[in-house]
C-alpha positions in Angstrom: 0.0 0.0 0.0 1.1 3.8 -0.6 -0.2 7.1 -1.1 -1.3 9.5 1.4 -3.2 7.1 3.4 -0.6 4.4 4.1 0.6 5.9 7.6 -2.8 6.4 9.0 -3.8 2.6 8.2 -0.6 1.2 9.7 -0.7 3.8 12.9 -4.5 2.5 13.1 -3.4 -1.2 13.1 -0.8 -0.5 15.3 -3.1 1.0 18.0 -6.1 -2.0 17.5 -3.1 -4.2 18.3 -2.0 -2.2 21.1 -5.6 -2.3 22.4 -6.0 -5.7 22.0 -3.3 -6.5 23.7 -3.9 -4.2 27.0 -7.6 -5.7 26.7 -6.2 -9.1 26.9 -3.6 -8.2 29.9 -6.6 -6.3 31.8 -8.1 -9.7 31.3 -5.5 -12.0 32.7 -5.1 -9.7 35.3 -8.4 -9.4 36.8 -9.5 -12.2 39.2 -11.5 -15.2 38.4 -15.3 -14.8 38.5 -16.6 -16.0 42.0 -19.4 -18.8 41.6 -22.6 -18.2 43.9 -22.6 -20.6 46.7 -24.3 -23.5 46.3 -26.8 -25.4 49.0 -25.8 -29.2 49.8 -26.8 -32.1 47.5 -26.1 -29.9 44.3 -26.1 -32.9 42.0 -24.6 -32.9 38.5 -21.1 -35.0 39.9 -22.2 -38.3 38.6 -22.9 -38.8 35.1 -26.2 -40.1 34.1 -25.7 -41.8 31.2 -29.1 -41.8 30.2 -28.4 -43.2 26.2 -27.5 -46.6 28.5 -30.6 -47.2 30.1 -32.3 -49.0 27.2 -29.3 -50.9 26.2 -29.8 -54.6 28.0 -26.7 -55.8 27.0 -24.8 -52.6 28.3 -27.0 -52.6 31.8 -26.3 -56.4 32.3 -22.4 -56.2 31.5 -22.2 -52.8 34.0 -24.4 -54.8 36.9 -21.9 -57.0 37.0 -18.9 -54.7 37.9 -21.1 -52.3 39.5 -21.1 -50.2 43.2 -24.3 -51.2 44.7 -26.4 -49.0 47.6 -29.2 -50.5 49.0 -31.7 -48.5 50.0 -33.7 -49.6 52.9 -36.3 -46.8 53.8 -34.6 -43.9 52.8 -31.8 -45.0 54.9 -28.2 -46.3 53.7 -25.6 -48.3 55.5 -22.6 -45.4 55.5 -19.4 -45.6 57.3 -17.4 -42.8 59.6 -14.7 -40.9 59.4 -15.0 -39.2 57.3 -18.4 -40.1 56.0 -18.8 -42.1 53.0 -21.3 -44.6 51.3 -20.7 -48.6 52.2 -21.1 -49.8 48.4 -21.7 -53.4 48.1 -20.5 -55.5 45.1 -23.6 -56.8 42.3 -22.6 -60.5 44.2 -23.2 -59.0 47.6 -26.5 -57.2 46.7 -29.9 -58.4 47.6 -31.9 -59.7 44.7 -34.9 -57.8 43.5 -35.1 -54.7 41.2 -32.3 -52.7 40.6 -31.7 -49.6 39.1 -29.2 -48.1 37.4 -27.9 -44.5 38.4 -24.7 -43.6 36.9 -21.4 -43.8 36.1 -18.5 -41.7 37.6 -15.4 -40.6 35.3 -13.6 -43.8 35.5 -16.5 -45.7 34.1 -17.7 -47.5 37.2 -21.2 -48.0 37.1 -23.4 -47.1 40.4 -26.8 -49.2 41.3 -29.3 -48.6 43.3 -31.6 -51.8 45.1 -34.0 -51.6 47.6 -33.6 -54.1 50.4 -33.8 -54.7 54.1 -30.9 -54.1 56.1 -31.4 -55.0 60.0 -28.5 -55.4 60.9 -26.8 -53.4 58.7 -23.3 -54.4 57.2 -20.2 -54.6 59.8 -18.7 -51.4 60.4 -21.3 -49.3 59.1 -24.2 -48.1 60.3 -27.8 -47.1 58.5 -28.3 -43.2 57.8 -30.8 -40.6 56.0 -29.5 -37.5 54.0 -30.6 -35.1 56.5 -27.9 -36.9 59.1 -24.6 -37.0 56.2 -25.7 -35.6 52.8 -24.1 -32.3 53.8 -20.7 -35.0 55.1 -20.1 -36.7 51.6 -18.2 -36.3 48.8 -20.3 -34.3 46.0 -20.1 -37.7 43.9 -21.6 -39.9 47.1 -24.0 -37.5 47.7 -25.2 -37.7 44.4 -25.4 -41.2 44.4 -27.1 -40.8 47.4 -30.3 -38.4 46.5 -30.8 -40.2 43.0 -30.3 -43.7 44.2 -33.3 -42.7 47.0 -35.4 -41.3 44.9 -35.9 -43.7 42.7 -36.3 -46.2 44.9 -39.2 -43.9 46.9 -40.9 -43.2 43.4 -40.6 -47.0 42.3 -42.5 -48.0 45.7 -44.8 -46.0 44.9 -45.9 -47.1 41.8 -45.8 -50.7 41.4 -49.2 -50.2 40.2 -50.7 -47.9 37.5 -52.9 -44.8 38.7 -54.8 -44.8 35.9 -56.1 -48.5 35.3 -54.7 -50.3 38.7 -52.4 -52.8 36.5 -49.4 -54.1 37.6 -45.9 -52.4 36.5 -42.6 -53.5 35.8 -39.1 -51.5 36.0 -37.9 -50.3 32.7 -35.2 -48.2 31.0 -32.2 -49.0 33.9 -35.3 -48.3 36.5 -36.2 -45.1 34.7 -39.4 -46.6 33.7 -42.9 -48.5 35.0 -44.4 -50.8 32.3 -47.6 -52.1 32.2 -48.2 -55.6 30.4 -50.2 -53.3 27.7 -47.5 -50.9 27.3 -49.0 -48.0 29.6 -45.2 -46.0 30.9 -44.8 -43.8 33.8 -41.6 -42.1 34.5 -40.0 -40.4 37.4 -42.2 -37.0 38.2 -40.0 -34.1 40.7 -42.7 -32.3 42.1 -41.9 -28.5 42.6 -42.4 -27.1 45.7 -40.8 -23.6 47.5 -39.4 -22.9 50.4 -38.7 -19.3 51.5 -36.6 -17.5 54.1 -38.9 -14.2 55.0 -37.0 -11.8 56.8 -37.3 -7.9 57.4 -34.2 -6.5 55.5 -32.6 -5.2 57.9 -28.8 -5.7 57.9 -26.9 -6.3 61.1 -27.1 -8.5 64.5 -30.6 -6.9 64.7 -32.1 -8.0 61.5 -34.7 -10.7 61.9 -36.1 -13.2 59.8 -39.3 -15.6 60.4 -39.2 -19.1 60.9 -42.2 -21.8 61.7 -42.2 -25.0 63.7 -44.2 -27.3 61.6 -47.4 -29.1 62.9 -45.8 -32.7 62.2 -42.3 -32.2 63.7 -43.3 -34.5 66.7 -40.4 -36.7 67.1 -37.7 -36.5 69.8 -35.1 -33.5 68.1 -37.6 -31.6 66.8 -39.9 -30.4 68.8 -38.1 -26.9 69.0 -37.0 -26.9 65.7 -37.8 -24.2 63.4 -37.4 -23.9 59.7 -38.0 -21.6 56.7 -41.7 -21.5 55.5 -42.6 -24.5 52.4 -45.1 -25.6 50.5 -45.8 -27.2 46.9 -46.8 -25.3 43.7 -50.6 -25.8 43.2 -51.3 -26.1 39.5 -51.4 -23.0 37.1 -49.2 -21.3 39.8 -46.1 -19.7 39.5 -43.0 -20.5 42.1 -43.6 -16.8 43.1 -47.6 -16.7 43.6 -46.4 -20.1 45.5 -44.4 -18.1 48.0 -47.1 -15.4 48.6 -49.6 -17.7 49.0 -48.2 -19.9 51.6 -46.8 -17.6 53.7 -49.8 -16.0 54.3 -51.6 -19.0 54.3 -49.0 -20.6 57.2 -48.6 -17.7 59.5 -51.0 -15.0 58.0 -48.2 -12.4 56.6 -47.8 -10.8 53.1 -44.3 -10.6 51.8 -42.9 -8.2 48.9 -39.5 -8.3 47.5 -39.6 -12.1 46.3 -36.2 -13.2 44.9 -35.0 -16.9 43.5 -31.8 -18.3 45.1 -31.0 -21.5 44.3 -32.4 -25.1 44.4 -32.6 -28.7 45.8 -33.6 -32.1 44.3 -35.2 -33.6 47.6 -36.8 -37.1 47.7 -39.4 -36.9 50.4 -41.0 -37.8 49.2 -40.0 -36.6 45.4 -38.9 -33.1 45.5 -37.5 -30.0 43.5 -37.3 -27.3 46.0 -37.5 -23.8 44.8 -35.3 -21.5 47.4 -36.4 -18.2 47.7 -35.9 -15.1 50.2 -39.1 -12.6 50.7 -39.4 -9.4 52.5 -42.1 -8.9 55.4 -42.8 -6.2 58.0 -42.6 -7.5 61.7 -44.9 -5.3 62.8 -47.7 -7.6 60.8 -48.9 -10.0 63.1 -48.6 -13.6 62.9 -51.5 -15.8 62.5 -50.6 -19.5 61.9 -52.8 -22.0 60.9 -52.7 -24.9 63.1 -52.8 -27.9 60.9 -49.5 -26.4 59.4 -47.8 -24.8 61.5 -47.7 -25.0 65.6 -45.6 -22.0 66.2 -43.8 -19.0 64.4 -41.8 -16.0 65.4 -39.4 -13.9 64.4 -35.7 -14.3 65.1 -32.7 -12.2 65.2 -29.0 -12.8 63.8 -28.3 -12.7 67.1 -30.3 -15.5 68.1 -29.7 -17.8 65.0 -25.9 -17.2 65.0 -25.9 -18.8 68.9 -27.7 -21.6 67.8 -25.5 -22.3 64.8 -22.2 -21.7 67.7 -23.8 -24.1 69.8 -24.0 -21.3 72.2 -27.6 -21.6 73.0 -30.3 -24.9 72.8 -33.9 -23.6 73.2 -34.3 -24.0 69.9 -32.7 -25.4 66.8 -32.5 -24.8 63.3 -32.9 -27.3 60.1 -30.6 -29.7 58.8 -27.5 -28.6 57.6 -27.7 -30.9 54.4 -30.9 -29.1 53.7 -31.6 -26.0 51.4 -33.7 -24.3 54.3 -29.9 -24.1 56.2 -28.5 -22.6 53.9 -31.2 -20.2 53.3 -31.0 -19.1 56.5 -26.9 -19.3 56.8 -26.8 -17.1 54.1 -29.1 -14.4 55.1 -27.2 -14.8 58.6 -23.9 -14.3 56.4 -25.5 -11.2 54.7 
């Protein structure tokens, strides 16, 4: 190139490169992007492998090298320090369905049987996810919530709601067959669950937590949790939220916002976190088939029971999404 023009082209190449290159170094300079924290039982560590599940030949060939939990009422025989799954070989497993969950990255294929375990396997004992989900590897605890929920949804449907007939596992257990062809697959049921608090920052911001009518049991008679319910048909998650807390304890919320969410299998959960906004000068009604007690409480309050400082009340699980709604708003 020449003529009058030349320069100006190569001094505007020159400064796009030099651009470029102080875009790039800003870049590389600036610190990674931080990823929103996450609730317990995330799921997404253990591969699916869903194009498996109607291969026979596959399934049968992977049973017999596969990690096997049995399931035994939501329970599973784990061992201790630190927490893990006890996985059985496919010769060690109980006969009976079985139904296949995954495979991790090496290519071991994971099972899941429902079977009776009393006593349990030497050296472990039996335990639910609210007593280790938050304990166990990502991987384990994925294994874990999928491995009982199927088993919970196959119980429940060894026959078909619509004409009574008898099913049959299909699919790797991602299926119920009638004899004349009638499937039903796995359903997640949405429901939310919401942390209402006042906005107010600080030790003296409160939020407002309920003691459900059912928590009977020794352990949870003063234990209070954020406000739940499922999503009614033709209902958003967010009319969900304003409809059951002022259904529960009688108070209308504003400021509705979406946190994160929870695959729960009790009985065959999604649960849809949220945080809402509520005056405490409202008062609080409950209804008492729902909810026995609510009240508000302050950071104060919740941060001793988390320290172990104080025990006149407690506070949910910590593998649940409802403690870390509530740790987070503490942390806030």
């Amino acid at each position: 190139m020449s003529g009058p023009d030349a320069g100006a082209d190569v001094a505007a190449d020159v400064a796009a490169d030099v651009a470029a290159d102080t875009a790039a170094a800003t870049l590389a300079a600036a610190p990674a992007p931080v990823l929103p924290a996450r609730p317990p039982l995330p799921g997404g560590a253990l591969d699916r492998a869903a194009h498996r599940r109607t291969d026979e030949a596959w399934l049968t060939e992977a049973w017999s090298q596969a990690r096997v939990l049995v399931v035994d009422d939501g329970r599973v025989p784990v061992r201790d320090e630190p927490a893990r799954l006890a996985l059985l070989a496919a010769t060690e497993a109980p006969d009976g369905e079985r139904y296949f969950v995954g495979v991790d990255p090496d290519g071991t294929p994971y099972f899941a049987v429902p079977g009776r375990l009393d006593p349990p396997p030497a050296g472990t004992r039996l335990a639910n996810l609210r007593d280790v989900g938050h304990l166990l590897a990502e991987r384990e605890a994925d294994v874990f919530l999928t491995a009982v929920a199927l088993v919970n949804w196959h119980t429940r449907h060894g026959y078909s709601p619509r004409s009574g007939q008898p099913t049959a596992p299909g699919d790797g257990g991602w299926t119920r067959t009638t004899a004349d062809g009638e499937t039903m697959w796995p359903r997640t049921d949405p429901a939310v669950i919401v942390l209402v608090h006042d906005g107010v920052p600080g030790p003296d911001g409160r939020c407002l937590l309920g003691h459900n009518a059912s928590w009977t049991s020794p352990g949870w008679v003063r234990r209070y949790s954020c406000l739940a319910g499922f999503v009614e048909p033709g209902e958003s998650a967010e009319a969900t939220v304003v409809r059951e807390v002022a259904e529960e304890v009688g108070v209308t919320v504003t400021d509705i916002r979406y946190v994160a969410s929870q695959a729960w299998p009790f009985p065959g959960s999604l649960m849809l976190g949220f945080t809402a906004v509520a005056d405490p000068a409202q008062p609080v009604r409950v209804d008492p088939a729902e909810i026995a007690e609510a009240r508000w409480f302050s950071r104060t309050e919740v941060a001793a029971v988390i320290a172990g400082e104080r025990a006149d009340f407690g506070l949910p699980s910590p593998a649940s999404i409802a403690f870390f709604l509530v740790r987070s708003w503490l942390d806030g």
